[in-house]
C-alpha positions, 0 to 999 in steps of 0.5 A: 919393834919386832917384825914378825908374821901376822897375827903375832903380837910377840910385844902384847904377849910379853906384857901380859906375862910382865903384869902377872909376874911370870918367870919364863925364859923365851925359846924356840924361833922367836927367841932365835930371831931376837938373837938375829935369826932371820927365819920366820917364826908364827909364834912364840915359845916359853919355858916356864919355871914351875914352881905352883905360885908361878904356875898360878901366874902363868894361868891368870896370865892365860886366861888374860890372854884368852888362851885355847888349846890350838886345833886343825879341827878348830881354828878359833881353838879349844877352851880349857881351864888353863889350872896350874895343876894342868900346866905342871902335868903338861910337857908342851901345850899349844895356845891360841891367844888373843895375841897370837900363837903360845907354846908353853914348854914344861920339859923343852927338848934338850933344855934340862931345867929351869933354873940352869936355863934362866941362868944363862939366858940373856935379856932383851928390853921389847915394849917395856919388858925385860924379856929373859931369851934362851942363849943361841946355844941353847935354842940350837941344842933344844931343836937338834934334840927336838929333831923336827923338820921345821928345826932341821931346816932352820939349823943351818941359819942358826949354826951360821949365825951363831958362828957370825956372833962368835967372830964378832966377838973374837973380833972385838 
């Protein structure tokens, strides 16, 4: 079971995408913890391949999880038709969901493409689901490139951990 803040049920998001048959590869802090990272994460972050048929699974999976554009103006967020020209045109867009927060990354920074991306990610079984999660690595280098200071802050934890699984390991 994963353990994160409220409201986010990271397993009910895995599960819709899983019955709509979207190919995404899981990023951001989320995918950090289920690599061990102990920072908090208040959402979860996907990568989505964008091919039209995926993107057309990807929107009936949005409108299933009652998706709206997240607003400080607007806590319960805003409607919008999640269409898959829409999401192809997007580089980030930001969801409130019936299960928690949703950010759907078409051009995640410092993550080149899809395909090279799931190609390397490893796969974890949550509720059911093999979830596809970006390796550490490629976590690190999307918020170094990403520069925020929320991913600033958090480097430090992921650098160390990424070092404590490589000596693990080598010690094996």
């Amino acid at each position: 079971m994963l353990v994160v803040p409220e409201p986010l049920a990271p397993e009910c998001i895995f599960e819709v995408l899983a019955a709509h048959g979207v190919e995404y590869v899981l990023i951001g802090g989320l995918g950090a913890v289920l690599h061990g990272s102990t920072a908090m994460t208040n959402d979860a972050d996907i990568f989505p391949d964008a091919d039209p048929a995926n993107l057309a699974r990807l929107a009936d999976a949005l409108r299933d999880l009652a998706a709206r554009v997240r607003s400080l103006e607007s806590p319960e967020g805003v409607a919008f038709d999640p269409h898959p020209d829409l999401l192809a045109g997007m580089a980030m867009l930001n969801l409130t969901t019936r299960c928690g927060d949703l950010d759907v990354a078409m051009q995640p920074a410092g993550l080149g493409a899809y395909a090279g991306v799931r190609a390397d990610a490893d796969e974890f079984d949550i509720a059911d689901c093999t979830v596809p999660v970006a390796r550490l690595a490629d976590i690190i280098r999307s918020k170094e490139t990403a520069d925020r200071p929320k991913d600033r802050n958090v480097l430090p934890l992921l650098y160390a951990l990424e070092d404590e699984i490589a000596r693990r390991r080598d010690a094996e």
